[in-house]
MARGUMI-157091 format. One record per residue: residue number from 1; residue in three letters; x, y, z of N, C-alpha, C, CB in turn. Coordinates in pm, whole numbers, plus 32768, in hexadecimal, padded with zeros to 4 digits. Glycine has a CB too. Layout:
+------+------+------+------+------+------+------+------+------+------+------+------+------+------+
! mike ! balo !  n_x !  n_y !  n_z ! ca_x ! ca_y ! ca_z !  c_x !  c_y !  c_z ! cb_x ! cb_y ! cb_z !
+------+------+------+------+------+------+------+------+------+------+------+------+------+------+
!  NUM !  ALA !    X !    Y !    Z !    X !    Y !    Z !    X !    Y !    Z !    X !    Y !    Z !
...
+------+------+------+------+------+------+------+------+------+------+------+------+------+------+
END
This chain:
+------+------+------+------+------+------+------+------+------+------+------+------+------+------+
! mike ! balo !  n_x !  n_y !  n_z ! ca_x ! ca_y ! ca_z !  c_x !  c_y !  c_z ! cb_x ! cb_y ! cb_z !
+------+------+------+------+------+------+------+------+------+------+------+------+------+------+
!    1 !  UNK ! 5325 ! CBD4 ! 9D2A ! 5389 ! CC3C ! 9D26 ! 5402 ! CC0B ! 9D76 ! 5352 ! CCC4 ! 9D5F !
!    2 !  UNK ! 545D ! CC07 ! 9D21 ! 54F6 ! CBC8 ! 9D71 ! 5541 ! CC3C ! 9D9A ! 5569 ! CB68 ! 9D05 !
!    3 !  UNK ! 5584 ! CC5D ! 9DF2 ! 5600 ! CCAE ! 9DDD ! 55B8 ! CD57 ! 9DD8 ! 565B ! CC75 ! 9D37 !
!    4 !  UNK ! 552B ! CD92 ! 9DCD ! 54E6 ! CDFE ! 9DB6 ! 54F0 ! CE17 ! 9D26 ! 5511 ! CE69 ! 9E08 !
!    5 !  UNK ! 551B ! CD9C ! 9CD4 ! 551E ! CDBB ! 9C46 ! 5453 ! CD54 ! 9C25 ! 55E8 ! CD5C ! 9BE5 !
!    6 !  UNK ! 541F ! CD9D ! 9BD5 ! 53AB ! CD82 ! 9BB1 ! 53A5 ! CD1B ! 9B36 ! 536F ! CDFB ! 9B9B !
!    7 !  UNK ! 5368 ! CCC8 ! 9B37 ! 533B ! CC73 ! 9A92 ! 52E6 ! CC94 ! 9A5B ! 5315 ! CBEE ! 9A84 !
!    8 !  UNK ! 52CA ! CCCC ! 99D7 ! 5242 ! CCF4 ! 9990 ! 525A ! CC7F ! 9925 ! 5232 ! CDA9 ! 994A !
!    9 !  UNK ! 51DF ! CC34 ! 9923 ! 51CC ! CBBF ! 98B2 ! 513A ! CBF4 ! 983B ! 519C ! CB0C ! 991C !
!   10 !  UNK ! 517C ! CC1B ! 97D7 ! 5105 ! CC76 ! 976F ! 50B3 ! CC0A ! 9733 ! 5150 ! CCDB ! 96DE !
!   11 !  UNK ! 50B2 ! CBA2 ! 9745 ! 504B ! CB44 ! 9716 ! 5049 ! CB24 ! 9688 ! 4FCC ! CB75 ! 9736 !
!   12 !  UNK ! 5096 ! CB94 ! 9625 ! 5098 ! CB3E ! 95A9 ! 5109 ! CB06 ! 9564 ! 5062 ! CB7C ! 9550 !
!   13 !  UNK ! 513A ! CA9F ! 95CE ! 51C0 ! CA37 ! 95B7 ! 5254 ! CA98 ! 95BC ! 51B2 ! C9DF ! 9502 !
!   14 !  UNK ! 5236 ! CAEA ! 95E1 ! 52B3 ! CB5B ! 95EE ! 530A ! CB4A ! 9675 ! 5270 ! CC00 ! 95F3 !
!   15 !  UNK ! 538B ! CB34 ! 9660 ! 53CC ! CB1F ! 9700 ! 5395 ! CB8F ! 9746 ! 5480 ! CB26 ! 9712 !
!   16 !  UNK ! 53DC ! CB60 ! 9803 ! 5380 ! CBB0 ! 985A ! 53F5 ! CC43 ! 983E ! 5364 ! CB62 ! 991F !
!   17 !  UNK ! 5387 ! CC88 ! 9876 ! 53EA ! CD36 ! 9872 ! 5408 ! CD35 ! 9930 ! 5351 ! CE07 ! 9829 !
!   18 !  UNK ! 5481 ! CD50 ! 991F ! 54A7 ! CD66 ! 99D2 ! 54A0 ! CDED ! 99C6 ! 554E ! CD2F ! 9A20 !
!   19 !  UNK ! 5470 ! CE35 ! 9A2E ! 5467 ! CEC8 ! 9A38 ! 54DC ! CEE3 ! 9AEB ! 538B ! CEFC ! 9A44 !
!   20 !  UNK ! 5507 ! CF0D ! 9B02 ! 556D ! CF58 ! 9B80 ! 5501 ! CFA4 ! 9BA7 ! 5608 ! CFC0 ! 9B57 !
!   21 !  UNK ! 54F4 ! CFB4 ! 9C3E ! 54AE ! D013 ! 9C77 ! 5511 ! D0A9 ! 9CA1 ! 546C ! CFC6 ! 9CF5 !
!   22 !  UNK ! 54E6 ! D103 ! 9BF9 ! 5546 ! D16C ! 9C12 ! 5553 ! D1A8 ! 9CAA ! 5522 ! D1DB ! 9BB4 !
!   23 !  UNK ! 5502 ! D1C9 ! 9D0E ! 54D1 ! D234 ! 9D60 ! 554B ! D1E4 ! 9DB9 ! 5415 ! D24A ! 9D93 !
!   24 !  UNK ! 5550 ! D159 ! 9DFD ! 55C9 ! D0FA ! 9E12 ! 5631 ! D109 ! 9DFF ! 55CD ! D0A2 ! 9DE4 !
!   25 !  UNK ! 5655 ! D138 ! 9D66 ! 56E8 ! D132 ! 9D24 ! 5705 ! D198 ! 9D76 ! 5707 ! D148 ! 9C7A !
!   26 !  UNK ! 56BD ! D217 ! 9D2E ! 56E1 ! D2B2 ! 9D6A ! 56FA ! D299 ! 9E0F ! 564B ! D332 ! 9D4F !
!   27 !  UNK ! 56B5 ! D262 ! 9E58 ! 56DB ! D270 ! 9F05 ! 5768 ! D244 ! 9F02 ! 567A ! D201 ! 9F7E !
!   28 !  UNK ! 576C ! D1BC ! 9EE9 ! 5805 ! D17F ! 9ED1 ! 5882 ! D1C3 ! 9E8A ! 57F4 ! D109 ! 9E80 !
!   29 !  UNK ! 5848 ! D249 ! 9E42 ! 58A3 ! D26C ! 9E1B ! 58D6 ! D303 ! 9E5A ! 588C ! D25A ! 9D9D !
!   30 !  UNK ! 58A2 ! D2E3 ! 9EDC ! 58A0 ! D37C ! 9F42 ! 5900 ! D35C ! 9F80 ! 5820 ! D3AA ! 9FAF !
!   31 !  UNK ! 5981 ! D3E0 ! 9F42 ! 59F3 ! D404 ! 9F7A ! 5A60 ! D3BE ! 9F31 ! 59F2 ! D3EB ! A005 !
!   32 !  UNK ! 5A24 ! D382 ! 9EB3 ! 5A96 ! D35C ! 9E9C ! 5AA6 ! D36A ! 9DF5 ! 5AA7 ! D2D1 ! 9EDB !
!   33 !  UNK ! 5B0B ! D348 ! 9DAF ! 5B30 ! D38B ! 9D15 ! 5B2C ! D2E8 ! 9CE4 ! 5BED ! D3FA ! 9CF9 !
!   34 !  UNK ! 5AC9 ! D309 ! 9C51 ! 5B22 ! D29B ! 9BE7 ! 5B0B ! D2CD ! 9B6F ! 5AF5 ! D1F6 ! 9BE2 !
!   35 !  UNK ! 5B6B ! D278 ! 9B3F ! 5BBB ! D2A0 ! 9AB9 ! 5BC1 ! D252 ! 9A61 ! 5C36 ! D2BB ! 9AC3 !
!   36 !  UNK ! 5B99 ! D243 ! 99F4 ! 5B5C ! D255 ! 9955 ! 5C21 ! D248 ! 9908 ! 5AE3 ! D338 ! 9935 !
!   37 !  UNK ! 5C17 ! D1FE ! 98DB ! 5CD2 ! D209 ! 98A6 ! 5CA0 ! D191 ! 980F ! 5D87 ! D19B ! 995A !
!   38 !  UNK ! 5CBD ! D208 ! 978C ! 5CC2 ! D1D4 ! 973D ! 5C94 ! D211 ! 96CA ! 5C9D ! D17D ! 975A !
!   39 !  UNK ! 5C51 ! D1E4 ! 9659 ! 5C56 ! D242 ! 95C7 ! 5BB8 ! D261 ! 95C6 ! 5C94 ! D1E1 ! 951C !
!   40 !  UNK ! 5B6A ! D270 ! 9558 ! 5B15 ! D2AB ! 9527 ! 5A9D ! D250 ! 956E ! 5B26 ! D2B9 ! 948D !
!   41 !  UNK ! 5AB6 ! D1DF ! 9568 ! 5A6B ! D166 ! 95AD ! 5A5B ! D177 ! 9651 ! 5AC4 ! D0D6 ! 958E !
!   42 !  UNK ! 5AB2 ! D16D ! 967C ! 5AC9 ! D190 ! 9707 ! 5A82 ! D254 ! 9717 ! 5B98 ! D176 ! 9725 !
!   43 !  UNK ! 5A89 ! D2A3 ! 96D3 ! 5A60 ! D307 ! 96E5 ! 59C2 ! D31D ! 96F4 ! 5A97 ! D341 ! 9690 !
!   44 !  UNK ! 5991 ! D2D4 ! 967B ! 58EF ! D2AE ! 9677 ! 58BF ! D28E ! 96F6 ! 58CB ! D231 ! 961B !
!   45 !  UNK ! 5900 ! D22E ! 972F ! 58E4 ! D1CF ! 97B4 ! 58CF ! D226 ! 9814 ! 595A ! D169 ! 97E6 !
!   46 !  UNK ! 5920 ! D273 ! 982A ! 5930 ! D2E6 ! 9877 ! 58E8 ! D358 ! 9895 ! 597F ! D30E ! 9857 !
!   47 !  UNK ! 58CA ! D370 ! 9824 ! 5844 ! D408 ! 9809 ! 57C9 ! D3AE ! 980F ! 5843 ! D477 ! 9744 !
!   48 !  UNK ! 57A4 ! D307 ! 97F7 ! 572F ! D2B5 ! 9827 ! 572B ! D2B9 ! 98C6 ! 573C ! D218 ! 97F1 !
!   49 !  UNK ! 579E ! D2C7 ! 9900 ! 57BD ! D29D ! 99A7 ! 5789 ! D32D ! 99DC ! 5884 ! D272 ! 99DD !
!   50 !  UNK ! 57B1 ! D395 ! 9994 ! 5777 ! D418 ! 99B9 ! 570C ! D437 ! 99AE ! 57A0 ! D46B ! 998D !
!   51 !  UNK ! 56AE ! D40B ! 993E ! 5620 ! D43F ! 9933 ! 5600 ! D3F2 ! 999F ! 55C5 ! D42B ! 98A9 !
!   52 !  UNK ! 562F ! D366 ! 9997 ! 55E8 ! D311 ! 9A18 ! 55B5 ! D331 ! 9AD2 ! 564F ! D2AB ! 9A24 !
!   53 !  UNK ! 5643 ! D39F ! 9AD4 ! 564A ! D390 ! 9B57 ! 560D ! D42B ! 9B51 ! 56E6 ! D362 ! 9BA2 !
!   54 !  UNK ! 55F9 ! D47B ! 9B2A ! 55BE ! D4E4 ! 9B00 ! 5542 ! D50A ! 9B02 ! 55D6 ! D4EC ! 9AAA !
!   55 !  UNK ! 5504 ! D485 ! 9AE5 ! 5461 ! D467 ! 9ACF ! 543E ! D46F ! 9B58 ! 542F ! D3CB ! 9A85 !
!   56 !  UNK ! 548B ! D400 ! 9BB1 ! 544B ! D3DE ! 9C1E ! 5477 ! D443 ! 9CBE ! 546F ! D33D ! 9C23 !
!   57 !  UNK ! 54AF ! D4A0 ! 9C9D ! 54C5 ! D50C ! 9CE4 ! 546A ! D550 ! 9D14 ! 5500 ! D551 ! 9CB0 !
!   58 !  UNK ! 5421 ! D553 ! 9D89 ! 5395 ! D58F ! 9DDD ! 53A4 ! D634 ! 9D7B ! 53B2 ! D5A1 ! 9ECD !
!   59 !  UNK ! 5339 ! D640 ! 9D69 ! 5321 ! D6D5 ! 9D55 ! 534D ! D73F ! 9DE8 ! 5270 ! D6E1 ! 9D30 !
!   60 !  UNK ! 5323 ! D73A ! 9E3B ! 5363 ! D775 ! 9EC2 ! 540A ! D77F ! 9EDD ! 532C ! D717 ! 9F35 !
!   61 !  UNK ! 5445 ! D72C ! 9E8C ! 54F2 ! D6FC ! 9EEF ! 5530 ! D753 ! 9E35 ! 5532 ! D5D5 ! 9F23 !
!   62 !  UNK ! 55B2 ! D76B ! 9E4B ! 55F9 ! D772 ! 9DD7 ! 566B ! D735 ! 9DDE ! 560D ! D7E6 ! 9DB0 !
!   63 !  UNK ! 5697 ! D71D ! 9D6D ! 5717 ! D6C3 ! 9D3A ! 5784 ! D6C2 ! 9DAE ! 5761 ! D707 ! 9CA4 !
!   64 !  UNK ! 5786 ! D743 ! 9DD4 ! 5808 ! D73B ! 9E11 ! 57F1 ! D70F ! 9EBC ! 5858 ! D7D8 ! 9DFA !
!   65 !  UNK ! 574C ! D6E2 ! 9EA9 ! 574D ! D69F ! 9F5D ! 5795 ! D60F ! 9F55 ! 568E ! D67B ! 9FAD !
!   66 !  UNK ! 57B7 ! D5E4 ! 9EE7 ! 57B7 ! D556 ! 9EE6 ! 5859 ! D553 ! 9EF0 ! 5768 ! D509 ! 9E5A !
!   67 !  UNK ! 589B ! D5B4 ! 9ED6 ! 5943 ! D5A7 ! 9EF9 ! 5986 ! D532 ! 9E9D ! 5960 ! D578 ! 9FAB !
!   68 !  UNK ! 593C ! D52B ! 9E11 ! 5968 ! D4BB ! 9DC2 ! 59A0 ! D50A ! 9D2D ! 58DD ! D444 ! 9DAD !
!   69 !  UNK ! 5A11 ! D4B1 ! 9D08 ! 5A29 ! D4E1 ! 9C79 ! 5A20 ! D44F ! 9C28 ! 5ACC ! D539 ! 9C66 !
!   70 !  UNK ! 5A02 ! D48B ! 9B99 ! 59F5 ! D42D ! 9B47 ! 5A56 ! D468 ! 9AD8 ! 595F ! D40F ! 9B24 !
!   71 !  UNK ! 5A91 ! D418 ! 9ABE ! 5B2C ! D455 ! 9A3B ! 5B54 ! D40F ! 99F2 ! 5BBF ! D47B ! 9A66 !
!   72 !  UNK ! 5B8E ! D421 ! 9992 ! 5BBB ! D418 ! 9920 ! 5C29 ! D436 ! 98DE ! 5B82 ! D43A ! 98F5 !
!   73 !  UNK ! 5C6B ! D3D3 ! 98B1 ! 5D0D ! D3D5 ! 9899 ! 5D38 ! D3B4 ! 981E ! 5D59 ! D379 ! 98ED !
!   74 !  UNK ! 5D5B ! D3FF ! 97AB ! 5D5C ! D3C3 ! 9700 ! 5DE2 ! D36F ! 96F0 ! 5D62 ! D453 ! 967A !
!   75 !  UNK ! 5DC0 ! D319 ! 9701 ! 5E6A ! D2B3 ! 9713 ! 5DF8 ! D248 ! 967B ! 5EA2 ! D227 ! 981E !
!   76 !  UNK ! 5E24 ! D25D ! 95EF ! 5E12 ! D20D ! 958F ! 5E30 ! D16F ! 9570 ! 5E42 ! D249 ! 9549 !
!   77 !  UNK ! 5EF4 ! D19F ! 95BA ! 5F3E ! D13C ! 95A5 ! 5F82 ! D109 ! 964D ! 5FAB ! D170 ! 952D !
!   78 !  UNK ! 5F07 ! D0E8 ! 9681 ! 5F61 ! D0BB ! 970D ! 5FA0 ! D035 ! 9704 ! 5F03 ! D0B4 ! 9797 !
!   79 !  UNK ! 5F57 ! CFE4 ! 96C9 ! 5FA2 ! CF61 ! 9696 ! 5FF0 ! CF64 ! 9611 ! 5F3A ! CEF2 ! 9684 !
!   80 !  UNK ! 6024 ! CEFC ! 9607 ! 6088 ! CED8 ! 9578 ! 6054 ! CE68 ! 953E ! 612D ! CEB3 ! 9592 !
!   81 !  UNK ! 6035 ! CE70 ! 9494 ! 601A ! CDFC ! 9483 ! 607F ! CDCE ! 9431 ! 5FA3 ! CDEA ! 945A !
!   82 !  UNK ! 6065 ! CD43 ! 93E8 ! 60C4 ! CD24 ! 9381 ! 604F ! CD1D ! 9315 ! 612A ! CC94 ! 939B !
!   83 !  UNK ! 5FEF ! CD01 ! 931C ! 5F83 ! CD48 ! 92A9 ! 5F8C ! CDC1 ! 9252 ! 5F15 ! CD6C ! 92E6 !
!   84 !  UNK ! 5FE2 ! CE02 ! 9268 ! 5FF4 ! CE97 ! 920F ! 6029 ! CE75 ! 919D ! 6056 ! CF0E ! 924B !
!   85 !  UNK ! 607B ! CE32 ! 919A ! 60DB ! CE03 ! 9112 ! 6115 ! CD6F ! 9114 ! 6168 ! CE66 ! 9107 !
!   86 !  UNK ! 60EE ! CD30 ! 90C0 ! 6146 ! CC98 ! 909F ! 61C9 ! CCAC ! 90D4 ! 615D ! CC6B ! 8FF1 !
!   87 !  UNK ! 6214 ! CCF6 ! 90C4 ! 62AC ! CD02 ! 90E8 ! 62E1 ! CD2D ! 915E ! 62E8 ! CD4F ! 9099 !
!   88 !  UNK ! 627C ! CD53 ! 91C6 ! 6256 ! CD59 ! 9251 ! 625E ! CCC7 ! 9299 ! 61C3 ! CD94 ! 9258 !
!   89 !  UNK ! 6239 ! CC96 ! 928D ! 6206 ! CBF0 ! 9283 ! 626C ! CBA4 ! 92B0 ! 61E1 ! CBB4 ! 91EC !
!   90 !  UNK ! 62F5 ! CBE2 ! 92B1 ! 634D ! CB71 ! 92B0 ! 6318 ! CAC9 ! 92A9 ! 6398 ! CB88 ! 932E !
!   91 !  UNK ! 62EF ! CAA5 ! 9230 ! 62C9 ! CA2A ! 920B ! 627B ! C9FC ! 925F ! 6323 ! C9DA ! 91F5 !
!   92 !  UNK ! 6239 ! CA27 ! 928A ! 61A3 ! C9FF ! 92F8 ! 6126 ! CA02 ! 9288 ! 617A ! CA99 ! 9394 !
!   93 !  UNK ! 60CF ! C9B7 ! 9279 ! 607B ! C9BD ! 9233 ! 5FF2 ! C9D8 ! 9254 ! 608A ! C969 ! 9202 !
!   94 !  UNK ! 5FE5 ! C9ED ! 92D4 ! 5F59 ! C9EA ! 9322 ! 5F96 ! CAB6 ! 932B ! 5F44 ! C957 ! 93EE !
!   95 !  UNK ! 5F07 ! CADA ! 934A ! 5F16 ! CB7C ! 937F ! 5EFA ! CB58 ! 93FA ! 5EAF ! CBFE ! 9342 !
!   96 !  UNK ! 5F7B ! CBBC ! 9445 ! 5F9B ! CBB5 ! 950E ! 5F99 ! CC65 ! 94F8 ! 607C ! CB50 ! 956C !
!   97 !  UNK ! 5F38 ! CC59 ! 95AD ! 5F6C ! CCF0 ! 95CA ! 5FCB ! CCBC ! 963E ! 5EE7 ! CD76 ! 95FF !
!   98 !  UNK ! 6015 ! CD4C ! 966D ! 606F ! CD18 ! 96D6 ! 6066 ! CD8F ! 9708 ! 6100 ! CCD9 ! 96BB !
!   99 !  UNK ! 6005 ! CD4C ! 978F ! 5FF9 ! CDA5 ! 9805 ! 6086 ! CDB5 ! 9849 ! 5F8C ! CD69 ! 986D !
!  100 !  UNK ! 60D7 ! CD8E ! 9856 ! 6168 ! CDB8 ! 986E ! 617D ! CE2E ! 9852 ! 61C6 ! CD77 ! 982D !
!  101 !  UNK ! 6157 ! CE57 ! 97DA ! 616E ! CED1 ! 9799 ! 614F ! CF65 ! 97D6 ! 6127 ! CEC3 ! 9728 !
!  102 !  UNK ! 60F7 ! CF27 ! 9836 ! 60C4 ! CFC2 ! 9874 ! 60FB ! D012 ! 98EC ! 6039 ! CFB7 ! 98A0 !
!  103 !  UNK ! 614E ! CFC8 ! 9925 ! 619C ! CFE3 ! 9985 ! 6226 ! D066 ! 9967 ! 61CB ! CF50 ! 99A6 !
!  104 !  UNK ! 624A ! D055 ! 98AF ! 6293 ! D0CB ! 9863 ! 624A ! D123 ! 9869 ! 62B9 ! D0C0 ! 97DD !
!  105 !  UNK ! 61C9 ! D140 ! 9862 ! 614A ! D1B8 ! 9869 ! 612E ! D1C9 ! 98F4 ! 60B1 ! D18D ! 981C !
+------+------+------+------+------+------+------+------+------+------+------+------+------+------+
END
């Protein structure tokens, strides 16, 4: 175990599964906010981060002993790409995002 992150090796040629020791995350995340910024993908992630930390919550204590928020922000288009349209592209032929872009948002 490196780092309190765990290795599970399933034995039938399958890479290893790393598991996070939720009960860990949740302490680390006492008193303080994070935030989830992004589309439908990023939203999933988010309501996974919630059942997660949810689970491992003592039956005795409630949510609000832990002085933590977990949130969520619908920003679709925080970056810019030139992938949307050929004529976007200004003659670039590879698809770029440009984190530059987010600083207008």
């Amino acid at each position: 175990m490196e780092g309190g992150i765990q290795r599970i090796k399933t034995g039938d040629g399958s890479p290893e599964i790393a598991l996070c020791p939720t009960k860990l995350l949740l302490d680390k995340l006492r008193g303080k906010r994070l935030m989830f910024v992004g589309d439908s993908l990023n939203h999933q992630q988010w309501e996974s981060m919630i059942c997660l930390v949810q689970s491992v919550i003592p039956p005795d204590m409630k949510e609000s002993d832990y002085n933590a928020t977990i949130e969520f922000y619908w920003a679709p288009f925080s970056a810019e790409s030139n992938s949307d349209a050929v004529s976007n592209r200004n003659g670039l032929s590879d698809r770029i995002i440009m984190p530059e872009s987010i600083s207008k948002h």
